[in-house]
KELO-608381 format. One line per field, with one value per residue (C-alpha): x negated, y negated, z; residue in three letters; residue number from 1. Coordinates in Angstrom, 2 decimals. Last residue first. Layout:
! residues N
px <- c(X,...) .
py <- c(Y,...) .
pz <- c(Z,...) .
residu <- c(ala,...) .
num <- c(NUM,...) .
END
This chain:
! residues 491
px <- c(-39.54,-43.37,-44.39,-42.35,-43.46,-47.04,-45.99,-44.12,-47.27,-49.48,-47.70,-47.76,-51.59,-51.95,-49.88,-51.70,-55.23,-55.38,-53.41,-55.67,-58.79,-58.09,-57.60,-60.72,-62.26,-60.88,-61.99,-65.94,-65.48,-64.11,-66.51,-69.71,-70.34,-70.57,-73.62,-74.82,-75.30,-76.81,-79.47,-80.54,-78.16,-78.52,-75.65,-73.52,-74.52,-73.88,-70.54,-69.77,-70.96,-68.78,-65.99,-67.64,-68.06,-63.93,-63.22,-65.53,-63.31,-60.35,-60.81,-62.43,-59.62,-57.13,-58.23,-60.55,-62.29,-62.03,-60.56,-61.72,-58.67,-56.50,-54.07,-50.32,-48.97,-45.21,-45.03,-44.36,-47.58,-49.45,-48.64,-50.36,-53.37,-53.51,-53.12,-55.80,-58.33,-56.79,-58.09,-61.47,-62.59,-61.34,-63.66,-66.56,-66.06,-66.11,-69.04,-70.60,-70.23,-71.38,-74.84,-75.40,-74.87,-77.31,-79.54,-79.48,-80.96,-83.59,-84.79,-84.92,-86.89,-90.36,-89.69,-87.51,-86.45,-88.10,-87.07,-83.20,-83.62,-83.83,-81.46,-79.09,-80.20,-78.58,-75.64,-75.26,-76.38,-73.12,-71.18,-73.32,-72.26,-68.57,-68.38,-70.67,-67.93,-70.03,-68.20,-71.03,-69.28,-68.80,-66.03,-64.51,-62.74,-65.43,-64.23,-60.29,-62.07,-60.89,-57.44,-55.48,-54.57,-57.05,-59.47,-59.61,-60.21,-63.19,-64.45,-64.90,-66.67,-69.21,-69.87,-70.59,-73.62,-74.95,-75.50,-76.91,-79.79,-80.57,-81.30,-83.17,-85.26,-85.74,-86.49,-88.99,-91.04,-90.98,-92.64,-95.22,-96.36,-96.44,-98.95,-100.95,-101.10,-102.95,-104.98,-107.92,-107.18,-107.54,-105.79,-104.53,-103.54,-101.36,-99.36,-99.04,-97.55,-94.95,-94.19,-93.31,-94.86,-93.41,-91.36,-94.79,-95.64,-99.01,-96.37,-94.98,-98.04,-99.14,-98.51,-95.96,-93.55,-93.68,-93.63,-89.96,-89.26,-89.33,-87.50,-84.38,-84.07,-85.57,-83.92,-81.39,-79.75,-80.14,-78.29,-75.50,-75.56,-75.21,-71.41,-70.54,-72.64,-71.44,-67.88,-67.93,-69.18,-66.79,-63.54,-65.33,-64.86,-66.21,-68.05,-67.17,-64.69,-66.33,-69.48,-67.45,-67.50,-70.82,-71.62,-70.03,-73.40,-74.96,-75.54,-77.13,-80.37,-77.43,-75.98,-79.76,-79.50,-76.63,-77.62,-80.79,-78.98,-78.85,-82.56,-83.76,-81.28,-82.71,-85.43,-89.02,-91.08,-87.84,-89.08,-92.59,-94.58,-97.62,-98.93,-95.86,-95.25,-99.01,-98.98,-96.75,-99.02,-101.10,-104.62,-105.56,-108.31,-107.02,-104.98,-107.10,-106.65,-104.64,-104.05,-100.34,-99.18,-101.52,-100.05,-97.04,-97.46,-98.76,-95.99,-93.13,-94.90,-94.84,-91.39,-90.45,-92.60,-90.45,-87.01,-87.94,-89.59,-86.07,-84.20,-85.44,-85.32,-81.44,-80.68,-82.06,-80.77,-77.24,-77.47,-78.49,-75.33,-73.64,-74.35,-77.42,-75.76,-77.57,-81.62,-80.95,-79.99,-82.63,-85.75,-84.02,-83.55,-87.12,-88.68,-86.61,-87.57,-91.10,-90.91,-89.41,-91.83,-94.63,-97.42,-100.52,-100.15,-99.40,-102.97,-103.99,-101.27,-99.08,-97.94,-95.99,-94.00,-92.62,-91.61,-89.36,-88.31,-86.85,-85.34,-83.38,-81.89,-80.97,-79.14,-78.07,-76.01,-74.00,-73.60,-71.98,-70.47,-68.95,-67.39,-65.88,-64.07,-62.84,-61.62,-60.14,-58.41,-57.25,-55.39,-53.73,-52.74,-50.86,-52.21,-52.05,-51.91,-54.24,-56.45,-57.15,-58.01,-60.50,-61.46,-62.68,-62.34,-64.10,-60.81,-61.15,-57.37,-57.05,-60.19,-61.52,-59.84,-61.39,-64.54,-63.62,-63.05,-66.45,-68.39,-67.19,-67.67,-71.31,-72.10,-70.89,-73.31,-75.98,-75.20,-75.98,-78.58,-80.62,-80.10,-81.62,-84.62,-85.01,-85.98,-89.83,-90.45,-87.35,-89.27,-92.34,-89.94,-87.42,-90.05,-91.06,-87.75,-86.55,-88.98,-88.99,-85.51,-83.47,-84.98,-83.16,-82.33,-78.50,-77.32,-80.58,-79.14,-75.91,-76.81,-79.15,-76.13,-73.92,-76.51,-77.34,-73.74,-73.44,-72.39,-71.22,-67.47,-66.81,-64.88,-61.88,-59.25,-59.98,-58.86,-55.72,-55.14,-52.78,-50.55,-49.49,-46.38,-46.11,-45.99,-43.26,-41.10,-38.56,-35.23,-35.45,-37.04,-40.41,-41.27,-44.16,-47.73,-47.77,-48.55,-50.38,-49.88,-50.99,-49.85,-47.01,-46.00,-43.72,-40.16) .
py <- c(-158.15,-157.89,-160.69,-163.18,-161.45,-162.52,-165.93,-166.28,-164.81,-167.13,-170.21,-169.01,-168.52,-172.36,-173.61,-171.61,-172.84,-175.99,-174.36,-171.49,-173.29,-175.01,-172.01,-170.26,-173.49,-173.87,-169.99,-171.04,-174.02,-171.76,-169.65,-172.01,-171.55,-167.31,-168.64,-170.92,-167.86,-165.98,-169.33,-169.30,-167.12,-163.35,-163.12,-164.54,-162.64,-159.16,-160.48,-160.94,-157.37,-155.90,-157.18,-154.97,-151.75,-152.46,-152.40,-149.40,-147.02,-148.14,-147.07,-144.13,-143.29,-143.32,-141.42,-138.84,-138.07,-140.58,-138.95,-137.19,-135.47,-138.26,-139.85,-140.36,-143.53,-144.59,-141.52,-143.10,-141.50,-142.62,-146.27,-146.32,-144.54,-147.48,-150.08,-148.58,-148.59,-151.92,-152.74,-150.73,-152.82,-155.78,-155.12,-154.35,-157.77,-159.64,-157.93,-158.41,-161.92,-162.45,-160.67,-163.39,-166.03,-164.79,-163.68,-167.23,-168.44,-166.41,-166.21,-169.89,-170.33,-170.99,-172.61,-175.33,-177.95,-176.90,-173.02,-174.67,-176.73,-173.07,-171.71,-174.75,-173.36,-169.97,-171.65,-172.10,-168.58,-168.19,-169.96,-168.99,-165.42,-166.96,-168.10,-165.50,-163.03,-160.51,-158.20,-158.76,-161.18,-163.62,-163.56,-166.83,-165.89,-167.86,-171.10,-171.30,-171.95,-169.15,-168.34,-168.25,-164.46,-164.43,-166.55,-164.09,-160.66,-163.00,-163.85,-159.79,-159.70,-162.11,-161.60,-158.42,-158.85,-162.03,-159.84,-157.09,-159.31,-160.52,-157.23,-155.95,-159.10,-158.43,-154.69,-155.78,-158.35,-154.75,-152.89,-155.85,-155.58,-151.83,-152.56,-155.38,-153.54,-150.47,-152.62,-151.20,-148.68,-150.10,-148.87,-151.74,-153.22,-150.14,-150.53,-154.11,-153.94,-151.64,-153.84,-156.65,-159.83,-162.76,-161.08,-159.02,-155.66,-155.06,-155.59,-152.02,-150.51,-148.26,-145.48,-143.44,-146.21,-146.96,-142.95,-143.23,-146.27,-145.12,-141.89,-144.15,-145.90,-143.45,-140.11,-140.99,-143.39,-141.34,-138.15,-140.74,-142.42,-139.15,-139.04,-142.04,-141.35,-137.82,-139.39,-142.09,-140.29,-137.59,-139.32,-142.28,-140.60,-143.71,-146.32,-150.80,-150.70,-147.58,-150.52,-152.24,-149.32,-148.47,-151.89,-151.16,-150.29,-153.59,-155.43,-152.41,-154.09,-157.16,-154.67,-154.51,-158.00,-157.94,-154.21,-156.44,-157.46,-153.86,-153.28,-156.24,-155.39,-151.58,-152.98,-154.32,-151.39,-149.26,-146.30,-146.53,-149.37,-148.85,-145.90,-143.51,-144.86,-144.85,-141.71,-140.29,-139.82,-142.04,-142.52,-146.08,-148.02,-149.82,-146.88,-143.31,-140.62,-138.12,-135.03,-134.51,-138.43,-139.38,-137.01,-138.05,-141.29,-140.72,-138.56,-141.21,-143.56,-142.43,-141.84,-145.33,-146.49,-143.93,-144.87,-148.75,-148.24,-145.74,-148.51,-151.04,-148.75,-147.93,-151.71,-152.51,-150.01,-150.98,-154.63,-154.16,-151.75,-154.71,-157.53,-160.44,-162.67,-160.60,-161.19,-164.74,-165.03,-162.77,-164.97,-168.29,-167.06,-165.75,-169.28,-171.34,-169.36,-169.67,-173.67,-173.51,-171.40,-174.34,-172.87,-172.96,-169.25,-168.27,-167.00,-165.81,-162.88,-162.62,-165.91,-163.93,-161.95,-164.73,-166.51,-163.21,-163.13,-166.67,-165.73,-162.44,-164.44,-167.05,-164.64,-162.71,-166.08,-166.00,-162.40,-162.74,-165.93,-164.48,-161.47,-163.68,-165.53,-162.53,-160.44,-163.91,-164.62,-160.72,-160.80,-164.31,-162.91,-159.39,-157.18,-153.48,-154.14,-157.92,-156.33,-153.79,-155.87,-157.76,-154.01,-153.62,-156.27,-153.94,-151.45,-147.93,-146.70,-143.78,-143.01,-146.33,-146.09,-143.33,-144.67,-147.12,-145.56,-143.61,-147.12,-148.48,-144.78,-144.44,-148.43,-147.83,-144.18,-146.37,-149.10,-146.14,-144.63,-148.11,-149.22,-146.31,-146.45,-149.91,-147.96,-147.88,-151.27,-154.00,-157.33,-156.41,-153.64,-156.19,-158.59,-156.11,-154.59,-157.25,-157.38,-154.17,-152.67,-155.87,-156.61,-153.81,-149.67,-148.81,-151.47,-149.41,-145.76,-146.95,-148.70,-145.43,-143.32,-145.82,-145.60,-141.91,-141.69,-143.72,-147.91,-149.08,-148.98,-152.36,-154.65,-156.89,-156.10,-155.24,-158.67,-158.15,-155.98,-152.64,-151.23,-147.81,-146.73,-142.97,-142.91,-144.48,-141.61,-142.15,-144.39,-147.03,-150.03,-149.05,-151.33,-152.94,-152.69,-155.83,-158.95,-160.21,-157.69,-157.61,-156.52,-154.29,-151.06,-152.86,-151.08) .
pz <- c(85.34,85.85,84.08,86.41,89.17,88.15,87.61,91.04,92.90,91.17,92.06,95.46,95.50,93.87,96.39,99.38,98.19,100.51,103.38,102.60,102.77,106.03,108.02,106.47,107.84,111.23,111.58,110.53,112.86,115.60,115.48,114.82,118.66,117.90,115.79,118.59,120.55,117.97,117.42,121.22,123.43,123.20,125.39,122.83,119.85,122.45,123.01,118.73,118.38,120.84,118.53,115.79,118.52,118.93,115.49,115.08,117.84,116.25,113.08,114.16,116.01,113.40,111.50,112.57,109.96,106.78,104.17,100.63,100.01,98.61,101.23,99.89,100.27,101.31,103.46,106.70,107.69,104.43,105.33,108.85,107.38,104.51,107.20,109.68,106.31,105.77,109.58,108.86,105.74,107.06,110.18,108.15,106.31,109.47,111.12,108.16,107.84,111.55,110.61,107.66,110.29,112.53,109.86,108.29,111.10,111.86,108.13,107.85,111.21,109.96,106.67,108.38,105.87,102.75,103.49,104.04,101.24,99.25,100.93,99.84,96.39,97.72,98.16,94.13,93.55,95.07,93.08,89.66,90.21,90.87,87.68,85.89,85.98,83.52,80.86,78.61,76.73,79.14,82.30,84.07,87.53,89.37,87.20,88.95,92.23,94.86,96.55,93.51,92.47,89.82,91.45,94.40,92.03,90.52,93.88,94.67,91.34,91.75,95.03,94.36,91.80,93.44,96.44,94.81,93.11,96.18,97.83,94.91,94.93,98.62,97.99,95.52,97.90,99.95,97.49,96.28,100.14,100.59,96.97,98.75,101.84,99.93,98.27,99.93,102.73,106.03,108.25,110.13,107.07,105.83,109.69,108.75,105.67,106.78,109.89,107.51,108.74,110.35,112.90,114.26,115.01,117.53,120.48,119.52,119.65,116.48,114.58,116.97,117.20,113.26,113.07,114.93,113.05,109.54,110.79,111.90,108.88,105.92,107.30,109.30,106.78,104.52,105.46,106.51,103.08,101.15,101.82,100.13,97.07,96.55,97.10,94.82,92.19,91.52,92.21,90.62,87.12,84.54,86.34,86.45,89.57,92.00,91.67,94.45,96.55,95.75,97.18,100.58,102.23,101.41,104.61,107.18,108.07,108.78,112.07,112.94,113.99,116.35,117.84,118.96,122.25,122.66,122.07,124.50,127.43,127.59,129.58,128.12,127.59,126.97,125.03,127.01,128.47,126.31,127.60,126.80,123.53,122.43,123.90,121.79,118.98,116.72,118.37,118.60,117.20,114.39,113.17,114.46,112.52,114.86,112.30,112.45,113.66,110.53,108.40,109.43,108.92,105.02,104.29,105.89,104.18,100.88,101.35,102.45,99.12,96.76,98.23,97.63,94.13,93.10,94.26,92.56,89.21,89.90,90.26,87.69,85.39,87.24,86.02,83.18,82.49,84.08,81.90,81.71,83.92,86.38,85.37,85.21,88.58,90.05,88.27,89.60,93.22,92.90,91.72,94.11,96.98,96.02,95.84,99.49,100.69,99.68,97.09,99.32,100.34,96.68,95.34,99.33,99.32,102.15,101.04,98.65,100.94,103.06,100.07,98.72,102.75,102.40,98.85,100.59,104.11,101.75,99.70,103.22,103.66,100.49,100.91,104.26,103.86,100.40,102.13,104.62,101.63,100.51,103.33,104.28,101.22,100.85,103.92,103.54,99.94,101.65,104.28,102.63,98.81,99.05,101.82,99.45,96.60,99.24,99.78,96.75,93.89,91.32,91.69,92.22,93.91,96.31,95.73,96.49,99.45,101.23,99.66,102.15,105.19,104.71,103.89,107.31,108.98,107.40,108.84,112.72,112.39,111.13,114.02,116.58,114.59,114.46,117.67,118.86,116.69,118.12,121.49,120.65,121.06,121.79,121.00,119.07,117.19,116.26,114.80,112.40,111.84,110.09,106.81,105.41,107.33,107.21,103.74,102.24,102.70,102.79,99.71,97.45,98.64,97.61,94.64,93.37,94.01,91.55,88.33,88.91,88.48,85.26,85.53,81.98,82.71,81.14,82.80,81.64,84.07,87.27,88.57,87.75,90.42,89.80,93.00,92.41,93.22,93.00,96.88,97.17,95.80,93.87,93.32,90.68,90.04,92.57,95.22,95.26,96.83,99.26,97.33,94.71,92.00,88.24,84.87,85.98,83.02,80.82,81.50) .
residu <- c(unk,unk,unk,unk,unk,unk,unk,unk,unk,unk,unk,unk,unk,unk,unk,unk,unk,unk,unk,unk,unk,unk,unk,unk,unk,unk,unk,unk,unk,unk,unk,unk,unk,unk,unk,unk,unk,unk,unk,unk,unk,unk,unk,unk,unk,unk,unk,unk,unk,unk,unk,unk,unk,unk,unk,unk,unk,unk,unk,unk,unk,unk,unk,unk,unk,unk,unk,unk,unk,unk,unk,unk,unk,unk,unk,unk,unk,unk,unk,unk,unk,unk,unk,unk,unk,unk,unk,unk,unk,unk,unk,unk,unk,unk,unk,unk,unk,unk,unk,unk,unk,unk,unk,unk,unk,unk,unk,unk,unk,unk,unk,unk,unk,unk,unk,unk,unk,unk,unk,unk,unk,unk,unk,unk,unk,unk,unk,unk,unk,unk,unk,unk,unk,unk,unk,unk,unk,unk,unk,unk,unk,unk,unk,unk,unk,unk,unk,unk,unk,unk,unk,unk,unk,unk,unk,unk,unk,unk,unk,unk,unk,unk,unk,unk,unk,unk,unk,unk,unk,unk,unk,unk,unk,unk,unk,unk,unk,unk,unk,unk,unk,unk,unk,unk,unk,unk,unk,unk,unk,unk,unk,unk,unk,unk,unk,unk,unk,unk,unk,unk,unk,unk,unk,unk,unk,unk,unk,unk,unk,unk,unk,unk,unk,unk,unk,unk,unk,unk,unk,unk,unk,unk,unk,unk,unk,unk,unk,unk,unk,unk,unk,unk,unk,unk,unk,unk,unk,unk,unk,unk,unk,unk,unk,unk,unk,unk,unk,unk,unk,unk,unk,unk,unk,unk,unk,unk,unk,unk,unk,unk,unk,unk,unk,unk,unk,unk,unk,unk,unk,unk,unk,unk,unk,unk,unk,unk,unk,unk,unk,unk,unk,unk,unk,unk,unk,unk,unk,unk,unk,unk,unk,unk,unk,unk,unk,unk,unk,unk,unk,unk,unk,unk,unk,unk,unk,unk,unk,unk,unk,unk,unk,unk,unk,unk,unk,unk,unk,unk,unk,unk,unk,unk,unk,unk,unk,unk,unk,unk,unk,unk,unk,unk,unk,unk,unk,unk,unk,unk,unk,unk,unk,unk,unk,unk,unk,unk,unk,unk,unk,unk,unk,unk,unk,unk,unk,unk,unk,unk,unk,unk,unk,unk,unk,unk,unk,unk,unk,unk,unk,unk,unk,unk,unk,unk,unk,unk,unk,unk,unk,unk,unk,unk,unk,unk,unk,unk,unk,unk,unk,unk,unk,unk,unk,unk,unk,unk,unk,unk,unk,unk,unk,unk,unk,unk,unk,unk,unk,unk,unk,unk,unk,unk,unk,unk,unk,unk,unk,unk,unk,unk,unk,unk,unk,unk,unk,unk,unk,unk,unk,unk,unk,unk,unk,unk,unk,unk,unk,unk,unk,unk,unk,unk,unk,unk,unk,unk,unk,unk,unk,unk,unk,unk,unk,unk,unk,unk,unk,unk,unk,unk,unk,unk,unk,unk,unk,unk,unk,unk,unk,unk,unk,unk,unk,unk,unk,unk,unk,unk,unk,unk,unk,unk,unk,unk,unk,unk,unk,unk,unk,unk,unk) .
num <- c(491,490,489,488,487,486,485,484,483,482,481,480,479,478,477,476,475,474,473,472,471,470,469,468,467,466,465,464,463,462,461,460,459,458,457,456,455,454,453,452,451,450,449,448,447,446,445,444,443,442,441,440,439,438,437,436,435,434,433,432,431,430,429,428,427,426,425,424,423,422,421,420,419,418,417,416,415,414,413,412,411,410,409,408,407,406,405,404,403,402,401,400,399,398,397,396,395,394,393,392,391,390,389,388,387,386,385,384,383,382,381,380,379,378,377,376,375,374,373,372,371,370,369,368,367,366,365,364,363,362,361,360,359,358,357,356,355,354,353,352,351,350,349,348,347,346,345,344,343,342,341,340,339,338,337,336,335,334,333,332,331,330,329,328,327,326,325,324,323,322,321,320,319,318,317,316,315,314,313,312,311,310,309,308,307,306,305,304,303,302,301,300,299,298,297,296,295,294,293,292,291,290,289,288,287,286,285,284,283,282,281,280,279,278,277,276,275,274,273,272,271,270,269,268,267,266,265,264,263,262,261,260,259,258,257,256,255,254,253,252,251,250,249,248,247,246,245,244,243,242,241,240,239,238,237,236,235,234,233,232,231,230,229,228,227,226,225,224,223,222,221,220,219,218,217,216,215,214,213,212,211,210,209,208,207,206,205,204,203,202,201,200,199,198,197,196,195,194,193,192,191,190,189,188,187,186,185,184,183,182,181,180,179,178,177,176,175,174,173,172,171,170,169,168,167,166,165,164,163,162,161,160,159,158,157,156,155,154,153,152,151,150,149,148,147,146,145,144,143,142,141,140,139,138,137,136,135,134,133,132,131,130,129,128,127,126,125,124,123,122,121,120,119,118,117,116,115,114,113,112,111,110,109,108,107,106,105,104,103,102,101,100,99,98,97,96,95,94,93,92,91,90,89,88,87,86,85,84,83,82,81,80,79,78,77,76,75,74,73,72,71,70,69,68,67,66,65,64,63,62,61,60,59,58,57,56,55,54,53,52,51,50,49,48,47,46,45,44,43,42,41,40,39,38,37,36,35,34,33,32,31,30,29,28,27,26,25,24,23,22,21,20,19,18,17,16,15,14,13,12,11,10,9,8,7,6,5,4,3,2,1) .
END
């Protein structure tokens, strides 16, 4: 029997009595990669999807509104974020595949699964590529050569610069990738040494002593109520977009039983260490109302002191972690709509590879949004980022909770015995699943009661569901047509 080419529905049965569990389910979109990504390669992508422009650039604006507290926000959505990535390295070793959970959503939830998995994927990332070119502009009118090029002109430039940079191949890719990250980990040490030393020895930063009194004599943890930092929960959630990348990387490396673990569990360790300890010594460094949305908080704690250049280099760092940021994004989308156009339910073109192994069809799709980014900058330079955000946070709240419901699926599946677990697990199962599916839908309330653009985000709802609803009936002919070709093959 020809071993099955490709599967577009639930993980089939097997020809002839055994056990279920030997089944496995094969994607067609996995096909055609090369397995140029190295371990340093995939660690370097997880630390780089954990540490982007929601940190640099988001936290500034975050801090002036919820002060000191925002470090709570932070561990609480980092802990959300490790058992999201957790669940699905859980997966991943179960079965790599470079269409991730969208694969998995196919095996455990069928094509209506893996069209929404997908197509909320590409929201997110399509969104959080605006989100990355508007903070790219932001960054360079930080410097007085650009600040009377327009932001739109400047989004244009990086979007253009990022694009061509990942059609390139994946081994690029990853070097890339592994350099950005290594600039980003190496700035947020630098200042974690440099704040502490400050914190340690009590050099004044524009006039104030670094120490807890500038917590305690500027309103305290809470200066403005604890409703500020959990309506903020909303935003962080985005500071957090990227986590799942090693996941998708699992596809295009050699040994991801090895990899993806070590890279999986090193994001909690991480997260603490560079999130939450950035904004500790951000609290300690200078007033919370002194931090500003339009300025990275990084940049501005370097300003205050007063160090020549020393801005301009934290502000070259973070224009990199938006680039790397970007870059990411057009990196998964690609392959996650590549795994949809195979089975149907994307445009025929994003499932189009070159020679390097690339699936530049759906890399030039969302690129493609990212020019309406770049109207968006012309339009309303001052409240791109805000928007997008919004709309970029409600992405990943859906991905995260496709991730945890075929997570719930694969658990359900391995107690009747039709799966078998591997040994790296999510704890806990299946309470954690539950237990994040309900923080995600606590999300969506806290959008609401923000009001003003999160409010009008949970609005678009039913508009964004009317759509997904749409786009199947539209691409449910070509899905079935798929299904009966790829049984076809299989028989």
């Amino acid at each position: 029997m020809n071993e099955p080419v490709t599967t577009t529905t639930d993980a089939p049965k097997p020809a002839v009595a055994a056990p279920a569990a030997t089944v496995t389910h094969v994607d067609a979109g996995d096909a055609g990669y090369h397995k140029d990504l190295k371990s340093r390669h995939v660690n370097m992508i997880a630390v780089g999807g954990a540490i982007g422009t929601g940190l640099f650039l988001g936290a500034g604006g975050r801090m002036h509104d919820a002060g000191p507290s925002l470090f709570i926000a932070y561990a609480v959505c980092g802990v959300f974020a490790f058992l999201v990535v957790r669940a699905l390295g859980e997966l991943v070793l179960h079965r790599p595949s470079s269409g991730a959970f969208v694969s998995y959503s196919r095996e455990f939830m069928g094509e209506k699964g893996a069209y929404t998995a997908g197509w909320l994927y590409f929201v997110n990332w399509a969104t959080t590529a605006v989100a990355d070119i508007t903070a790219v502009a932001t960054y360079a009118h930080f410097w007085s050569a650009f600040s009377d090029i327009p932001q739109w002109v400047l989004a244009l430039i990086a979007l253009a610069v990022v694009l061509a940079a990942n059609l390139i191949s994946v081994k690029y890719f990853g070097e890339m990738e592994f350099w950005f990250a290594v600039v980003k980990v190496s700035a947020l040490v630098l200042f974690l040494i440099v704040g502490l030393y400050l914190v340690i020895t009590q050099h004044h930063v524009d006039g104030n002593t670094p120490g807890l009194a500038t917590v305690t004599e500027h309103g305290g943890l809470f200066p403005h109520g604890w409703t500020p930092m959990l309506l903020l929960i909303q935003g962080v959630v985005f500071a957090y977009a990227g986590v799942e990348l090693c996941g998708i990387a699992a596809g295009e490396t050699e040994n991801p039983e090895k990899i993806i673990p070590k890279a999986v569990n090193s994001i909690m360790w991480r997260v603490g260490f560079f999130y939450v300890g950035s904004v500790i010594l951000l609290s300690l460094l200078l007033p919370s109302s002194v931090y500003t949305a339009g300025e990275s908080p990084f940049v501005t704690v370097f300003t205050k002191l007063g160090i020549p250049g020393a801005a301009d280099v934290m502000n070259l760092i973070v224009l990199t972690a938006a680039m790397s940021s970007l870059n990411s994004g057009l990196y998964s989308t690609g392959r996650i709509l590549r795994s949809m156009s195979l089975s149907g339910s994307a445009p025929r073109f994003t499932g189009v590879m070159n020679r390097g192994g690339v699936p530049y069809g759906g890399i030039l799709l969302t690129a493609g949004f990212g020019v309406l980014g770049v109207v968006l900058n012309y339009a309303m330079p001052g409240k791109a980022f805000e928007i997008v955000i919004n709309f970029a946070s409600f992405g990943i709240i859906g991905t995260w909770g496709m991730i945890m419901i075929c997570s719930l699926l694969f658990w359900k599946r391995s107690q009747d015995g039709t799966v078998t677990r591997p040994a790296f697990r999510l704890p806990w199962a299946p309470y954690t699943q539950v237990v994040t599916l309900v923080f995600l839908a606590s999300i969506v309330v806290l959008m609401w009661q923000d009001g003003g653009v999160s409010r009008t985000t949970v609005e678009c709802l039913p508009l964004v569901i009317g759509a997904l609803v749409g786009g199947w009936f539209v691409v449910r002919r070509n899905v079935s047509s798929q299904v009966a070709a790829d049984t076809t093959g299989q028989e």
